[in-house]
N, C-alpha and C positions, 0 to 999 in steps of 0.2 A: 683860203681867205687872202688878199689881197693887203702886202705889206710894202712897203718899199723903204731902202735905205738910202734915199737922194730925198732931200727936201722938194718938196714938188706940191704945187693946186692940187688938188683933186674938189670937184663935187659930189655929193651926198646927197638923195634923192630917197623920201620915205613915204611918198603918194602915191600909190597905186599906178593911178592914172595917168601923172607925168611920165612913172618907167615905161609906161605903155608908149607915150606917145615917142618917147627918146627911143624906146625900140622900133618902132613901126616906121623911122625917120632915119634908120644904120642903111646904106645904101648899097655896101657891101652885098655881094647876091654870091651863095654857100650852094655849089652843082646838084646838091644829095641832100634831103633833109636828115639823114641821121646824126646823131648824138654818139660821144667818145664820154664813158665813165673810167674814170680816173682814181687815183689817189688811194686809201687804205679799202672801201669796198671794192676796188674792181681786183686790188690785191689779193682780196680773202676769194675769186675765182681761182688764183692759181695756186695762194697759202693760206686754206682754211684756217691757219693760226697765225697769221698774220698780226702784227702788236696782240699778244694774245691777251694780253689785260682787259683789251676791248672787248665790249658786248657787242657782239656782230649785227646786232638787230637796232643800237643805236650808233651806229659809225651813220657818217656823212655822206651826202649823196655830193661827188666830187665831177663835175659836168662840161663838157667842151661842147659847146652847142651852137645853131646857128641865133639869129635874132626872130626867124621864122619860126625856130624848134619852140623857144622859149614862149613867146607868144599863143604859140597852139598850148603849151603845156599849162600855161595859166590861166587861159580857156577851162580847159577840164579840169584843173582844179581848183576852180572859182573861190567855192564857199569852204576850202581847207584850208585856206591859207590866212595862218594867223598874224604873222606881219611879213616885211620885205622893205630889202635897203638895196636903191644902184651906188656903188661908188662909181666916178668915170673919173680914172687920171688925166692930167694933163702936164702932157711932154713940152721939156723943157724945147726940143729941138721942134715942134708943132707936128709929131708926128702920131697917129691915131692906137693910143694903145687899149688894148683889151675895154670893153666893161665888167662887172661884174656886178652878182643879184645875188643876194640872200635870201633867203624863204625857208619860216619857220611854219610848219603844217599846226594844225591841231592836236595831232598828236605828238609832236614837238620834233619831228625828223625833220633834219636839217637839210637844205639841200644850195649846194653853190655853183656857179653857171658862169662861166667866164665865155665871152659872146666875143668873136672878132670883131674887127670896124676896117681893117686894114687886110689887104692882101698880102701882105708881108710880114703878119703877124703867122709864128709856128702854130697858131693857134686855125688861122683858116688853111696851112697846108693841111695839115691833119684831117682835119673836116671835108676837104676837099681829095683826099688821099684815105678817107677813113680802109679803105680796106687792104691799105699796108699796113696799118697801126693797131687793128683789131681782132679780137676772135668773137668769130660767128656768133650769136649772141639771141637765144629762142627765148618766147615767152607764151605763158599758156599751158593746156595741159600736154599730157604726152597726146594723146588722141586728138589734140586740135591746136598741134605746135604752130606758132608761126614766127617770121625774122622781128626781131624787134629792132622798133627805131631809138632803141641808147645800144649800143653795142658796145660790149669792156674792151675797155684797152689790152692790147696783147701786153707781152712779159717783158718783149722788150723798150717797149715806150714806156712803162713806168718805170724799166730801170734808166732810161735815158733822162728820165723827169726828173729823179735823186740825183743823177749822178753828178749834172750841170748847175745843183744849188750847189754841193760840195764848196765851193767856192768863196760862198756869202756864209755870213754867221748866222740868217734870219732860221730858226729852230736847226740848229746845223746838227745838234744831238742823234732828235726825233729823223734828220732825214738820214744820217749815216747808220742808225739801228735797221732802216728801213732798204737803203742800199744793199747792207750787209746780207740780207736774206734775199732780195729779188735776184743779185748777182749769182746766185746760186740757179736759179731756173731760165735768167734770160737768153736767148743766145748771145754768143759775144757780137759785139758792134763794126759792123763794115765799113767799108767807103759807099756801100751804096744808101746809108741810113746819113752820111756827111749833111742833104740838106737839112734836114729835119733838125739835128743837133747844132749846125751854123744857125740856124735862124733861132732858136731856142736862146742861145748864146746872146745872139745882139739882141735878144728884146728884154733878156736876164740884167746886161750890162746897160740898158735903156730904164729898169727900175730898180734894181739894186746896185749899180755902179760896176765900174768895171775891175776887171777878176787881178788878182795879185802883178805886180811888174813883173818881168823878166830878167832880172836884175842877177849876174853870172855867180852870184853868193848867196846863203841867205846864215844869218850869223845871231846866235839862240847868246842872250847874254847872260853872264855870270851871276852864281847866286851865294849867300854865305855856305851855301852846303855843294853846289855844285859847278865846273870851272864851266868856262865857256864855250861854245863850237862853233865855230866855221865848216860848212857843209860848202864846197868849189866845187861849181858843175862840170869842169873839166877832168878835176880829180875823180870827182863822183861813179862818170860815168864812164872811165877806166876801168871803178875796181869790179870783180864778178859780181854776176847776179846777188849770190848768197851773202858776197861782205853790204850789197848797196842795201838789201832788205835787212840786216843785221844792224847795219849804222841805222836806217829810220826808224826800226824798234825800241833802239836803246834811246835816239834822239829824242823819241816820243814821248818814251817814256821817264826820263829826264825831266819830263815840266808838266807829267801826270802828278793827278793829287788821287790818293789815297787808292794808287797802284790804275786808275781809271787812261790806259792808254788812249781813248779817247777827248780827251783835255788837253793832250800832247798833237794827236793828228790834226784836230780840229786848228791848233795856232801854224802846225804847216800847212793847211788846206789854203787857209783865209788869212794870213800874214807871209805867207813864203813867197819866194819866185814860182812863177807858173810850170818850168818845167819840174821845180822837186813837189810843187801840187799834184800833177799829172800824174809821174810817178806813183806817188800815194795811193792816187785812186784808182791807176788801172791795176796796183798791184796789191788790195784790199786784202782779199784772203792770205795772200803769202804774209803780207805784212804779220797781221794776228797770228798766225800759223807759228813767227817766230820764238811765241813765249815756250813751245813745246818743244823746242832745241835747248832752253836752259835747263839743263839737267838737274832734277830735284830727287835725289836719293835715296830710298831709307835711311834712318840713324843706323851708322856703325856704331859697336864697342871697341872705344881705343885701349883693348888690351893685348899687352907682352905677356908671353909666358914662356920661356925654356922647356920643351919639352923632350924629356930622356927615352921616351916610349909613349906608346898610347894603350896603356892602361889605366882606367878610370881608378882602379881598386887596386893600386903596385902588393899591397900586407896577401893577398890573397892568389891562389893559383890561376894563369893565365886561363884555364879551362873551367875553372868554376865561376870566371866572370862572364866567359860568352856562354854558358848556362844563363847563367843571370840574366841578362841582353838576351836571349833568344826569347825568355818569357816575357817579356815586355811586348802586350802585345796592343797597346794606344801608342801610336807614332807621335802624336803629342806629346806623348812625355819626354818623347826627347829633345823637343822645343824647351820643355820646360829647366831641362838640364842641363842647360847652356849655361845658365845662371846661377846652376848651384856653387862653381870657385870659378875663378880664372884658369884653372889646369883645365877640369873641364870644357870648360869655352874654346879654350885653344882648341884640345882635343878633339869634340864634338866636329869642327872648322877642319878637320884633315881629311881627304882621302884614303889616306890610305886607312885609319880607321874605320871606313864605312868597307873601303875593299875588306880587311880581315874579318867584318862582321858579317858579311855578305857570304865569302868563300867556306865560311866555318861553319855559317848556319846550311843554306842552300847547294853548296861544295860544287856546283857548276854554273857554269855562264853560255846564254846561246851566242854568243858573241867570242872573236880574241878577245884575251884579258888586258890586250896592249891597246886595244882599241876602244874600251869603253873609259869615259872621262868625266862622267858625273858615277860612284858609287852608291851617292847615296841614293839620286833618285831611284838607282836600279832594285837598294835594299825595300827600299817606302813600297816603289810599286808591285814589286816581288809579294812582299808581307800583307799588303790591304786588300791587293787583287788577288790573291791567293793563284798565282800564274805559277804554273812550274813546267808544263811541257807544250805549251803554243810559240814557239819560237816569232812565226810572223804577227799572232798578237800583243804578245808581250812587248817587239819592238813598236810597234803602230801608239803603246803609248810610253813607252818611253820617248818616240820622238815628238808626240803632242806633249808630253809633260815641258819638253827642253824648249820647246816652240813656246810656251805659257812661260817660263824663265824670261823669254827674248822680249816678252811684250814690258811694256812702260806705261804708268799711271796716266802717263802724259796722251795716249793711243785710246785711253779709257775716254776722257776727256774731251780729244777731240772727237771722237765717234759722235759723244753728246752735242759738242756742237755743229756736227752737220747735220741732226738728224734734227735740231731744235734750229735751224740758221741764225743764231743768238750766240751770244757772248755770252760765257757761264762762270762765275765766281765761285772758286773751289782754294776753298784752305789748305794754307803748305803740308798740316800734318792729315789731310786728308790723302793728298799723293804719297806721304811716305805710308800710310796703312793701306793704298791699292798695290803700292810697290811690292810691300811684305808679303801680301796677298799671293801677287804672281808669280812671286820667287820661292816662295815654302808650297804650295798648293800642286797638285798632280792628280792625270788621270788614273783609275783604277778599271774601268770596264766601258769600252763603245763596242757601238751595234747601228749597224745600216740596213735597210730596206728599200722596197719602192717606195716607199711613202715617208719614211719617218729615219731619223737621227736620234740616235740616244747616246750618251756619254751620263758615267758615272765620273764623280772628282773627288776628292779630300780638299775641302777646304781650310786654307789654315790661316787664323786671323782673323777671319770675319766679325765675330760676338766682340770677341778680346783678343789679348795679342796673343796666348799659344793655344786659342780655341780651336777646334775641331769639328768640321761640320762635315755629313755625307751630304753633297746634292746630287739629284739625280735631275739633268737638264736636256729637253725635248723637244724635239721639231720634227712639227707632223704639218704637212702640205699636202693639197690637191684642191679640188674644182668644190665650190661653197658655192651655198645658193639656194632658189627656188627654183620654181620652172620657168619664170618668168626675167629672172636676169641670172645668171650665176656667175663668177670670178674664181681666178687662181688666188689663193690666201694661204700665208705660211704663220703657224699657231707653234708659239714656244711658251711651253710649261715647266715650271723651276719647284722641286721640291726637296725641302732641306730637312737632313735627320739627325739633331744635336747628339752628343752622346750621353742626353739621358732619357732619348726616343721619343723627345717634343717634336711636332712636323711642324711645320712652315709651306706654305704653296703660296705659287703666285701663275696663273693664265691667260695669255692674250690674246689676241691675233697681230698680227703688224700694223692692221688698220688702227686700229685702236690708240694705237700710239699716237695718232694724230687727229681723234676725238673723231674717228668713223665708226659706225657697227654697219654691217650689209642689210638691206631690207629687203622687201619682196622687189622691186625695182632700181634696186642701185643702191647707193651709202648715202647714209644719212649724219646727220652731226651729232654727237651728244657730248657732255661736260667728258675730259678727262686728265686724270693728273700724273701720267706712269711718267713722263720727261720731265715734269717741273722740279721744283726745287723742294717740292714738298719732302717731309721725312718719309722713306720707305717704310710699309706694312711688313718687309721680309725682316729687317734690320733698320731701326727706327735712325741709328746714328751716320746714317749715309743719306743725302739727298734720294728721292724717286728715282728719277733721272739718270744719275750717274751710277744707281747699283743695276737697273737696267743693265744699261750700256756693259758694265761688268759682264754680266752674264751673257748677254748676247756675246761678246767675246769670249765667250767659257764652252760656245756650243761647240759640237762637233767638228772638227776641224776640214774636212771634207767637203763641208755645205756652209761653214762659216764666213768667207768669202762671199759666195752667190744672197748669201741671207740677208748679208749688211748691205752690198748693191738693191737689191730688192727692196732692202726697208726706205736707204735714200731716192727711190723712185719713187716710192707709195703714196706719197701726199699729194706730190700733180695728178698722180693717178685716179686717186681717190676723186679730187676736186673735178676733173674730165664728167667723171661718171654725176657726181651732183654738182650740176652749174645750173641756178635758173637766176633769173632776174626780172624783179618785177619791180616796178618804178612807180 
């Protein structure tokens, strides 16, 4: 739709007949009759979840056309069209900008058409260039495909469409959610794509005004809670990379409301000097990337304890306590015995208490004894996996166990939002229960094939805080399909066994995750909610989404890596194989 922020004429045109004749009257002449679709559907070609809020069947038909195109098109669809508006602006400078048509069909799909007048509008290069800007673009069946004349916009023209409103506040929200995900699939932007984004530029600064000054400060003023800052481009652009993306995080977030750092980039985008806008925007992801550098940690217990020895039980003989301790045989409980005194706490907290509990029970290590530095994990995974003479298995998970220690709730998190290109709200004591999670939880049994990954785990924390879960978590890959299309697809199955032998399962394929199933000829769309924020089936007190992503990082550590690359390809993938468009 057509907004502008300059006061300016515009005419308004809602007779058929007159938009006919004012089109049949643009003198401009377009080399190519085809049509450039644009905007949120030509998006959902390359991100079938694109604003997923959207019903993809009533988004907008978003149109770069000639005055030719449009005329044929209202032709053919004579007797569907339930009403229709031209705006035609008029510049101040007497220069010929865009028109634009609305048409509401009968079935009520929308469709908008911005028509050159001008050769200087980025509007007739495109049209004139359509086959730098677009992907090939079939309609029809498989058996009787042919080219169509609206062709979608490739990935990087609608990223280039977002990225030059940035700028102006006109839905600056809706286009920075929208930047946020295309930047993830476009290529990055050349000098050889300069005309296209100059001319975009002067005709942006021709109806929304033009973009922030250049002014060598830009200075955020004081609030009763917060002091003031002066951001100096000279100073700026001394400090390193890491401190410049670190000061526009905290800057932003400074004059965010209700933690929404978009409130904050939004008044640098469209109030700043152009070069700390720029900034901003070329450096989108890192920016957000920063909140996952604020280190958010489990709760400690700030307890002191003196300890004289580590024995839980001092009244009783040292050998009749690791009796005791050997029968223990739910490693939970000794979560739970953290909490019986602060002597315990302390204690539980020592090494060298898990080293004597280890050597007393087990009396050997495949390892120097100088060289091993976590005991405990060594006691847990000794004890669960009942490992005593695999020296090369035993370590494979001891070092996946210490590997699961190194990760961060914050690793969990981001996974979720590349694989969603959104922005995801996750509560503080939700990272300290994924942190618990990583830090107490360890493998107990993996297994590789040709085909398949399995790792068993002790989950700990997941239900509650010194819960205890088996899962047994799967990855089975190879060629899906009929005979008529088939794909490589990688299928992870999660099964959980509480300790009172309730199961839990949850199965997918990757596709799926981004609301594909495979059909007999390619992928098809269907509803799905494993990314969203919905409550998980596995464990109701975690978002979908984010206990996914959990477990996708719990899989085998081997193919964990290749899995998550895989998963962040799968959606363009997907979308390749079903792209039609019918107009």
């Amino acid at each position: 739709m057509f907004a502008s922020s300059i006061d300016r004429q515009i005419n308004r045109i809602s007779n058929r007949s007159e938009i006919i004749s004012v089109l049949e009257n643009i003198s401009l002449k377009i080399q190519q009759n085809y049509a450039i679709l644009i905007g949120s559907r030509a998006a959902l070609y390359w991100l079938p979840n694109f604003r997923r809020s959207s019903n993809g069947n009533n988004v907008d038909w978003d149109i770069i056309c000639s005055s030719h195109f449009l005329l044929d098109w209202l032709h053919k669809k004579d007797t569907e069209v339930k009403t229709i508006d031209m705006i035609i602006p008029i510049s101040n400078d007497n220069d010929l900008l865009d028109l634009y048509v609305y048409c509401i069909l009968n079935d009520d799909l929308k469709y908008d058409f911005s028509i050159p007048r001008s050769s200087k509008s980025y509007t007739a290069y495109l049209l004139n260039n359509w086959e730098d800007w677009t992907s090939e673009t079939f309609e029809g069946s498989w058996w009787n495909k042919r080219k169509s004349s609206l062709q979608n916009g490739s990935a990087k023209l609608l990223l280039i469409l977002k990225k030059f409103m940035l700028y102006y506040s006109h839905q600056w929200v809706k286009t920075a959610k929208d930047y946020r995900q295309l930047i993830t699939i476009a290529d990055p932007l050349t000098e050889n794509d300069r005309i296209l984004y100059d001319l975009f530029v002067q005709y942006n600064e021709k109806v929304y005004g033009s973009r922030p000054v250049n002014t060598d400060q830009y200075v955020i003023s004081s609030s009763n809670t917060q002091k003031g800052t002066i951001i100096k481009r000279d100073e700026f652009f001394k400090k390193t990379k890491d401190h410049q993306l670190a000061l526009i995080y905290h800057t932003a977030m400074s004059m965010a409301i209700s933690d929404d750092i978009l409130i904050g980039l939004e008044k640098i985008c469209t109030q700043g000097p152009l070069w700390l806008a720029d900034f901003v925007i070329d450096n989108w992801l890192s920016i957000h990337h920063e909140k996952f550098k604020q280190k958010i940690n489990p709760p400690k217990f700030s307890i002191e304890f003196q300890i004289d020895n580590y024995r839980l039980f001092p009244e009783i003989p040292e050998l009749v306590q690791q009796r005791i301790l050997h029968n223990i045989t739910d490693t939970s409980d000794f979560h739970s015995m953290k909490f019986v005194c602060k002597k315990w706490y302390a204690i539980l907290h020592q090494e060298q208490f898990w080293r004597d509990l280890y050597l007393s029970r087990y009396e050997k290590t495949f390892t120097q004894i100088d060289d091993i530095h976590n005991w405990k994990m060594m006691y847990f995974v000794t004890h669960e996996g009942k490992i005593y003479d695999n020296q090369e298995g035993f370590q494979k998970l001891i070092d996946a166990s210490l590997q699961l220690k190194q990760m961060k709730a914050e690793d969990i998190v981001q996974l979720w939002e590349d694989l969603t290109r959104e922005n995801q709200s996750v509560e503080s004591d939700m990272f300290s229960k994924l942190n618990y999670i990583l830090s107490n939880s360890f493998y107990i049994h993996m297994k590789e094939t040709s085909d398949e990954y399995l790792v068993r785990l002790i989950i700990i924390g997941l239900d509650e805080l010194n819960s205890q879960v088996n899962a047994d978590v799967k990855l089975h890959f190879g060629e899906y399909g009929s005979s008529r299309y088939t794909d490589y697809m990688e299928e992870l199955s999660i099964e959980l066994i509480a300790t009172d032998n309730t199961r839990r399962s949850l199965k997918f394929f990757g596709a799926s995750l981004f609301g594909f199933y495979l059909g007999k000829w390619g992928y098809f769309p269907r509803q799905n909610i494993l990314l969203s924020q919905t409550p998980s089936t596995l464990c109701p007190q975690f978002p979908s989404g984010l206990l996914v992503c959990l477990f996708i990082m719990l899989t085998h550590p081997a193919h964990r890596g290749q899995f998550i690359q895989y998963l962040k390809r799968l959606e363009s993938h997907c979308a390749a194989v079903y792209s039609t468009t019918d107009y």
